[in-house]
TORLUM-857242 format. One line per 10 residues: number of its first residue (from 1); their letters; for each residue x, y negated, z negated of N, C-alpha, C, O, CB. Coordinates in pm, 1 decimal, decimal comma. Glycine has a CB too. Layout:
N
NUM> A> X/Y/Z/X/Y/Z/X/Y/Z/X/Y/Z/X/Y/Z  ...
END
This chain:
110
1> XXXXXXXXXX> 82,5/118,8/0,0/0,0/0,0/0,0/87,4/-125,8/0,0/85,6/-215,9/83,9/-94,1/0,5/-121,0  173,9/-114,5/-122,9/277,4/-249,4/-69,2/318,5/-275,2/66,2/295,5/-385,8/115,1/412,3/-243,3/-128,8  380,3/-180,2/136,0/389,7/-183,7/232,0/336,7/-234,5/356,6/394,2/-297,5/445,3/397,9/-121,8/223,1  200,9/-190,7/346,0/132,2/-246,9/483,2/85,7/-388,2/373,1/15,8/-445,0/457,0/-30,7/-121,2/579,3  80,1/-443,6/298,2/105,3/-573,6/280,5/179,4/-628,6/247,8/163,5/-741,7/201,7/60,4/-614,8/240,1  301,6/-564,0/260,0/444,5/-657,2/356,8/427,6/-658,5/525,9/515,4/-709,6/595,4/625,7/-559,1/330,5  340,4/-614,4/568,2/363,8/-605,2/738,7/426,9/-477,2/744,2/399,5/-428,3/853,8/469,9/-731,1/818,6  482,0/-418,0/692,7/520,0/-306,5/768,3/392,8/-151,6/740,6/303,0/-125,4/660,6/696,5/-277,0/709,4  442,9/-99,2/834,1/379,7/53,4/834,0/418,9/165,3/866,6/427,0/221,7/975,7/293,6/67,6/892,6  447,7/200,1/745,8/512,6/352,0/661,9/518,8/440,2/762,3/442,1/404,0/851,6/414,2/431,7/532,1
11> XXXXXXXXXX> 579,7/547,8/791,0/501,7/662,6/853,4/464,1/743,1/726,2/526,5/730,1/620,9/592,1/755,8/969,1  365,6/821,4/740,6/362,2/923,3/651,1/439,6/987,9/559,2/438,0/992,9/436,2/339,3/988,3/697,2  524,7/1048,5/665,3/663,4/1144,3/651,9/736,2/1041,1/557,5/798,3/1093,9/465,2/763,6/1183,9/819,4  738,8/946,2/561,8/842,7/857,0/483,6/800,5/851,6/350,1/860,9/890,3/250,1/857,6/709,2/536,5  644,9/777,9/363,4/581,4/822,4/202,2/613,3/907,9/136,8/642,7/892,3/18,3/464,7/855,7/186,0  615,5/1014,4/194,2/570,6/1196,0/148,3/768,2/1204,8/124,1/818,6/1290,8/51,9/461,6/1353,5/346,7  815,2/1145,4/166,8/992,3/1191,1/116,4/984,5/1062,9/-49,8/1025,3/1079,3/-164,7/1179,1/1112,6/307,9  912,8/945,1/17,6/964,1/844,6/-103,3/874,7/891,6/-232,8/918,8/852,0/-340,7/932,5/660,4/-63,7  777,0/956,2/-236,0/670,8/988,7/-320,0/711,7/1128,9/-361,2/705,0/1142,3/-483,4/527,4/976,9/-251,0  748,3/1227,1/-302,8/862,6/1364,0/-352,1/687,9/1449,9/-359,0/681,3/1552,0/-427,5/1002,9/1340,5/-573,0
21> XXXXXXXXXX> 576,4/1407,1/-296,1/453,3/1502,5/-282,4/487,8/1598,4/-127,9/571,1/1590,5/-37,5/286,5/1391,3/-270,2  384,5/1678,3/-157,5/401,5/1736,4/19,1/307,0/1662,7/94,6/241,4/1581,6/29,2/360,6/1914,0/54,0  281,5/1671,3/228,1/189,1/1607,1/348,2/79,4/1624,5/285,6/47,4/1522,4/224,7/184,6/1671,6/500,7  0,9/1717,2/272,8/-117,6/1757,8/249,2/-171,1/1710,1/111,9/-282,6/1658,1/107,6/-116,9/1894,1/264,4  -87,6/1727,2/-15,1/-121,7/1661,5/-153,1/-132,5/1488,2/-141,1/-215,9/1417,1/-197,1/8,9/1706,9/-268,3  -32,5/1449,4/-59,4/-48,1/1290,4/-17,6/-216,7/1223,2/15,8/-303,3/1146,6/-26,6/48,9/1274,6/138,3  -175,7/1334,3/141,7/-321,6/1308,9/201,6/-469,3/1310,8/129,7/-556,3/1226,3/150,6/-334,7/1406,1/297,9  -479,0/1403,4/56,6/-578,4/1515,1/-51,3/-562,5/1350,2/-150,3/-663,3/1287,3/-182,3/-475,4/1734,9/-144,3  -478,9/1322,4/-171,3/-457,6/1214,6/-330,9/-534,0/1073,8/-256,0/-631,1/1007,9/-293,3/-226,1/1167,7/-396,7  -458,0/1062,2/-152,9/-502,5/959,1/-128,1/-646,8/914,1/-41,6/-672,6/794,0/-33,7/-404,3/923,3/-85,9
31> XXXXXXXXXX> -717,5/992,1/7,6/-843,3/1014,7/70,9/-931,1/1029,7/-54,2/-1035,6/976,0/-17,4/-845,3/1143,5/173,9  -949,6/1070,1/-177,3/-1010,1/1080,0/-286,4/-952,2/953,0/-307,5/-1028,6/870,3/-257,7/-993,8/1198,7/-378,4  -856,6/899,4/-356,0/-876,3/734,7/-439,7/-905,2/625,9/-322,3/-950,7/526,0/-378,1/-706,1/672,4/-535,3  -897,0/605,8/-183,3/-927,9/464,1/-88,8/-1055,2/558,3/-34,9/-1159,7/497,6/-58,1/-780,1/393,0/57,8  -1076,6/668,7/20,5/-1201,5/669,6/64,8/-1156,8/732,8/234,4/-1248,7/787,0/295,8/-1281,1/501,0/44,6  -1052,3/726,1/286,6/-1025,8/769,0/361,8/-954,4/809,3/398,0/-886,1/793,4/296,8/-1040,7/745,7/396,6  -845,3/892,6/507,1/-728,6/962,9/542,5/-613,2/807,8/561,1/-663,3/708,3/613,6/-764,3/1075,6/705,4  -475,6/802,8/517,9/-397,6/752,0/533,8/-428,2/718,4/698,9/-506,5/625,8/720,2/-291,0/819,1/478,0  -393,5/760,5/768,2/-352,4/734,5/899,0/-499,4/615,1/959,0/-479,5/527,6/1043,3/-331,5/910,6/991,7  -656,6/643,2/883,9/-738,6/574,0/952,3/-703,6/424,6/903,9/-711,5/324,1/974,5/-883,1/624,6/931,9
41> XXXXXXXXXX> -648,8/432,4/720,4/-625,8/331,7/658,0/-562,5/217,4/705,7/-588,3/97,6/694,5/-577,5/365,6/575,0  -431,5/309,8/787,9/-341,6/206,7/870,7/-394,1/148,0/992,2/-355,0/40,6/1037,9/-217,5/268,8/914,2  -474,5/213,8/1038,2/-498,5/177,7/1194,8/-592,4/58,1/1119,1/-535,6/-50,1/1133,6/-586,4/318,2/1327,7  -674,4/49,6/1069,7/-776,1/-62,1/1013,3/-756,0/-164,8/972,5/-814,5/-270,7/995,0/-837,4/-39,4/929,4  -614,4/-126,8/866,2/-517,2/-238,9/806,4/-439,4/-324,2/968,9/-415,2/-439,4/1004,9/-368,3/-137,3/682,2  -427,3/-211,4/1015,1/-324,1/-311,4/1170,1/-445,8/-359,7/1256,7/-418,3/-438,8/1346,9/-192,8/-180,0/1311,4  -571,7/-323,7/1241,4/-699,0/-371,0/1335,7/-694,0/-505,8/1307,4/-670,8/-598,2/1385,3/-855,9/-306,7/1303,3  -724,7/-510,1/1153,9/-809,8/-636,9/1067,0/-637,2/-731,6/1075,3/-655,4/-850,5/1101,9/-897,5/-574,4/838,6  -545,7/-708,6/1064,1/-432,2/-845,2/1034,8/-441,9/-880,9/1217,7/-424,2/-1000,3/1241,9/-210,8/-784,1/950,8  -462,5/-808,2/1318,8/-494,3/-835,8/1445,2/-579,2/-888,9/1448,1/-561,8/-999,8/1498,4/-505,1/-760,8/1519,2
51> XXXXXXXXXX> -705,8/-863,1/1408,7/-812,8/-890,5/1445,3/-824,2/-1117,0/1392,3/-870,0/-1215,6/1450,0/-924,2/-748,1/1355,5  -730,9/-1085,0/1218,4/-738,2/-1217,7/1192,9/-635,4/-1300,6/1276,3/-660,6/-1416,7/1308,4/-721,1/-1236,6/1050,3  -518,1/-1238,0/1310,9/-470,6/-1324,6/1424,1/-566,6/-1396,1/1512,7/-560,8/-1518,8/1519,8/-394,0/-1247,3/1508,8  -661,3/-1323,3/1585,9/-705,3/-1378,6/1724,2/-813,7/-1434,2/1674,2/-834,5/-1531,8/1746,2/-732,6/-1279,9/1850,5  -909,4/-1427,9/1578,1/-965,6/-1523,9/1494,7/-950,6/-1642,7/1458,4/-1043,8/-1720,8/1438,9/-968,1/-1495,0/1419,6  -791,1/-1677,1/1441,5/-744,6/-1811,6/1369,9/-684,1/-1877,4/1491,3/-644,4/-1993,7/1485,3/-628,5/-1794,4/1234,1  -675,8/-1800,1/1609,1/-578,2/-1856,4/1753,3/-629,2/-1961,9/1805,3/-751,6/-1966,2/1817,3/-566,8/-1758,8/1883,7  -552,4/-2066,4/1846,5/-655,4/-2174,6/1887,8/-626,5/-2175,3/2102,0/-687,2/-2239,5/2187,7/-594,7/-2371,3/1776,8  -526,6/-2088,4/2114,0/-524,0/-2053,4/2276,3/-497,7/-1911,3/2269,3/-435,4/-1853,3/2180,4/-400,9/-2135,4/2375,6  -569,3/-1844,6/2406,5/-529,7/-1703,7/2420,3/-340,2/-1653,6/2398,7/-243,5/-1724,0/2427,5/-587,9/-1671,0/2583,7
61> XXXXXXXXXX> -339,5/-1566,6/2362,6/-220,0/-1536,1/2311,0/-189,9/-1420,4/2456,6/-278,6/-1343,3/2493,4/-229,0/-1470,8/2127,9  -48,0/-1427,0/2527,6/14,6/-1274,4/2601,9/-27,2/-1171,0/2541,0/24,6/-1135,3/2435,2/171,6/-1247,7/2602,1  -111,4/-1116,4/2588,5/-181,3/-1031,4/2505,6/-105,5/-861,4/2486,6/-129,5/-787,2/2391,3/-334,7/-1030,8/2575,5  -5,6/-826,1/2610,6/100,0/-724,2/2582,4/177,1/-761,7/2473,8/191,6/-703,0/2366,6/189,0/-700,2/2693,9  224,3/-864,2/2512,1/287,6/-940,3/2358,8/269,8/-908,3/2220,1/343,1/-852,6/2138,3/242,9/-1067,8/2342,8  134,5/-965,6/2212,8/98,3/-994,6/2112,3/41,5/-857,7/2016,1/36,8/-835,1/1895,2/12,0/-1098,0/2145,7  -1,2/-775,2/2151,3/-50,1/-601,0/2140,3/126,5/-536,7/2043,1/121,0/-440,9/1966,0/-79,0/-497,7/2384,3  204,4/-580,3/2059,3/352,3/-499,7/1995,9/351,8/-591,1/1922,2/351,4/-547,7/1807,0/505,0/-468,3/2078,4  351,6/-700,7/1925,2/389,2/-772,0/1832,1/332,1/-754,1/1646,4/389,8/-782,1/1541,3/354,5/-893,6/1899,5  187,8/-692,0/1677,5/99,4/-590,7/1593,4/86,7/-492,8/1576,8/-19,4/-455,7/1526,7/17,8/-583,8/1597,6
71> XXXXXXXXXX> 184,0/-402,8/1608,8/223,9/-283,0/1573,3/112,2/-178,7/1643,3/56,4/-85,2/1585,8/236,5/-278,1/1413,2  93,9/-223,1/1792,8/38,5/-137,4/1861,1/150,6/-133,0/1995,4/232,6/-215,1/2036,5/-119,0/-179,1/1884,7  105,4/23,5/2047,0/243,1/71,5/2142,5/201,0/-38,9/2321,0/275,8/-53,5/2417,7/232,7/325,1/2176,9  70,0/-89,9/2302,4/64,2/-167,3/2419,2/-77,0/-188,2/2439,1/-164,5/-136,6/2369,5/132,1/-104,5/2537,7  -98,1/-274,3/2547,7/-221,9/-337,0/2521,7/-309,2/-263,6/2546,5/-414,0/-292,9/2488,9/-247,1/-443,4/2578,4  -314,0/-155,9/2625,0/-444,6/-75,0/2603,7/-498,6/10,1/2523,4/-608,2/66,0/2527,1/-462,4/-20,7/2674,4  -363,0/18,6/2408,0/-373,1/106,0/2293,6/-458,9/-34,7/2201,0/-537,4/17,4/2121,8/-191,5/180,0/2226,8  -462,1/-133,8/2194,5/-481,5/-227,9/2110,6/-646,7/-281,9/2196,9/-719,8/-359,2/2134,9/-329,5/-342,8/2100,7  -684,7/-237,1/2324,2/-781,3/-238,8/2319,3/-911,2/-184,4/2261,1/-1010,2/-218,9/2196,6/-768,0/-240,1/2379,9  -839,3/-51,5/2336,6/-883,8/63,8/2293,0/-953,2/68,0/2148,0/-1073,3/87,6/2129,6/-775,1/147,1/2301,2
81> XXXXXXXXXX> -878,8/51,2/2071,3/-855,6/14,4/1893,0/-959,4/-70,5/1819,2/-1024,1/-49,0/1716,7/-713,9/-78,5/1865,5  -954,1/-185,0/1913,4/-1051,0/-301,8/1933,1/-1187,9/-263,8/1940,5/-1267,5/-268,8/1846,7/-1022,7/-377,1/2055,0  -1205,7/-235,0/2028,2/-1330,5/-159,1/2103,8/-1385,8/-31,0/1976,4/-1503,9/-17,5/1944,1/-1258,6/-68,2/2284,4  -1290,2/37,9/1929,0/-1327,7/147,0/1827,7/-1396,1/97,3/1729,6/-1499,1/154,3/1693,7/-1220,4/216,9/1768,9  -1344,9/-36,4/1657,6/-1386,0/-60,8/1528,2/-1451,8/-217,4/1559,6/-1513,8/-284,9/1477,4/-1251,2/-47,1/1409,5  -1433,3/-240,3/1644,2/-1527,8/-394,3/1633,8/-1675,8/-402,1/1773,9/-1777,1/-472,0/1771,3/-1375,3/-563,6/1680,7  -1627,3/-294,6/1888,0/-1722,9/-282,1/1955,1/-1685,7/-378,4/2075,7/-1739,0/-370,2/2186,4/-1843,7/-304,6/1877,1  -1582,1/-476,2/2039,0/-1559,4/-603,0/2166,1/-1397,4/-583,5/2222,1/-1329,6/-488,6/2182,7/-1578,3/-798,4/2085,7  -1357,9/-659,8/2294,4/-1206,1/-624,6/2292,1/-1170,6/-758,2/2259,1/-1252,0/-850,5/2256,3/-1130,4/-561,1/2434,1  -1005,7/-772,7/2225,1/-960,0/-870,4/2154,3/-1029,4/-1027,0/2224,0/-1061,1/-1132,0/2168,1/-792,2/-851,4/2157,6
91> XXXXXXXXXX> -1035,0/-976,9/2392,8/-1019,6/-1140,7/2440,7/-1205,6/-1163,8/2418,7/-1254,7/-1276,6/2418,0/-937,8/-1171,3/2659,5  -1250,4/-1096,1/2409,9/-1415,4/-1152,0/2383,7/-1433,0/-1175,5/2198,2/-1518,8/-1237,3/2135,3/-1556,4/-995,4/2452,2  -1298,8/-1088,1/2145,7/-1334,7/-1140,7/2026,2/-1264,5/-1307,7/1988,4/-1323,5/-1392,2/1921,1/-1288,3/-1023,7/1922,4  -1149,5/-1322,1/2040,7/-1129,3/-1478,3/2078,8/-1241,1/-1539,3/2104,5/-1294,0/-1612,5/2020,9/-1047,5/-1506,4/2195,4  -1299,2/-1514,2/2240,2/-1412,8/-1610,3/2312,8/-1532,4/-1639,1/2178,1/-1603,2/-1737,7/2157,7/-1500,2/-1509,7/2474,8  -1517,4/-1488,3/2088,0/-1641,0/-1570,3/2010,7/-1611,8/-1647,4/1870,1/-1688,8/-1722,4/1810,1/-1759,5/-1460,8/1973,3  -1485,8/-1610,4/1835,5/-1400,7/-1663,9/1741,7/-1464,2/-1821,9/1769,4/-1527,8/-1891,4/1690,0/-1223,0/-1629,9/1771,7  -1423,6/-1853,2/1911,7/-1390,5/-2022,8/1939,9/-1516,8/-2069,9/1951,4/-1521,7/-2192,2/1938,9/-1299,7/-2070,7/2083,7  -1657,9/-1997,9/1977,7/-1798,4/-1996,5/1984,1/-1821,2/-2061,5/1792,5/-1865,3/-2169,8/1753,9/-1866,6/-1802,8/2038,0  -1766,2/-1933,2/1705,4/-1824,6/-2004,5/1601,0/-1750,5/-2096,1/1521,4/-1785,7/-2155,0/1419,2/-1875,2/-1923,4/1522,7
101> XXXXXXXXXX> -1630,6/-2099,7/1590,2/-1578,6/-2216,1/1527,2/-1632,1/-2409,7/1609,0/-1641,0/-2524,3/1564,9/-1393,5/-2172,4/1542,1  -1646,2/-2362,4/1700,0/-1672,6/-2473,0/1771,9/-1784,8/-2557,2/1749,7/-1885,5/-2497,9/1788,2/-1676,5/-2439,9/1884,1  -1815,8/-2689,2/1696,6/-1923,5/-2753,0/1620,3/-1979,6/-2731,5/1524,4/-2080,0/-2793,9/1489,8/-1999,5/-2765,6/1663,2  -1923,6/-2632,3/1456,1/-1953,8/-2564,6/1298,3/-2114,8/-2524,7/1389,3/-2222,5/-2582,9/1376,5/-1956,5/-2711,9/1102,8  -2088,1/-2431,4/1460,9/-2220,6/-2372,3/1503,7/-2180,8/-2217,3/1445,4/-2080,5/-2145,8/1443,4/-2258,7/-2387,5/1692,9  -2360,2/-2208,2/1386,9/-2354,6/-2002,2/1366,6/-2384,4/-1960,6/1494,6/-2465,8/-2002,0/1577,2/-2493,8/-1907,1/1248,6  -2278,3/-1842,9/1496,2/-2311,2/-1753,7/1586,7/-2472,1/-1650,0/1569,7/-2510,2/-1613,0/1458,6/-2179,3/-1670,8/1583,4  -2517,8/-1630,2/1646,3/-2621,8/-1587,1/1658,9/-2629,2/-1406,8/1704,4/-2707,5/-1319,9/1666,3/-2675,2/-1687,1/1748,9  -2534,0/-1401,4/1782,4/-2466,2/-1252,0/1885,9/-2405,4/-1203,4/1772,5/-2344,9/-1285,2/1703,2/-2332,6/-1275,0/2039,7  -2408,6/-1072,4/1733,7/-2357,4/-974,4/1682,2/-2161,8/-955,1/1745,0/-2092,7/-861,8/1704,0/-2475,8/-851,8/1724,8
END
């Protein structure tokens, strides 16, 4: 947990050597105390610090760029990702980012 709020992200294998548990007790420990498998934890944790990037952006960002720059292997992996857990992809979630920021108007669209 420190970890992915330093920005970085663990592999497993690294936990499971720094923690002296096996793969499976890691997993088992930690899916009973957060609620879910390590690996979904991370992808969600790297969704949502993405997701607040392009939220707070005030111009579209290189979006290959910006896809590694977030600890995804490239932009269609970071669409993809996008699309899994928010339903939009990054650049429509910009477009509506700037929708509800724009005139202190509520968004209305899901």
């Amino acid at each position: 947990m420190r970890a992915l709020s330093a920005g970085r992200q663990p592999s497993i294998e690294s936990v499971v050597r720094d923690v002296g548990l096996s793969h499976r007790r890691l997993v088992q420990l930690f899916t009973t105390q957060v609620g879910m498998p390590p690996k979904r934890f991370a992808r969600l944790h790297r969704f949502r610090r993405a997701h607040d990037a392009i939220s707070s952006a005030l111009t579209p960002p290189h979006w290959s760029t910006f896809a590694v720059e977030h600890g995804y292997a490239d932009q269609s992996h970071m669409i993809r990702e996008f699309q899994e857990f928010s339903g939009m992809t990054p650049a429509h979630q910009l477009q509506h980012s700037a929708y509800v920021a724009k005139d202190d108007h509520i968004a209305l669209e899901p």
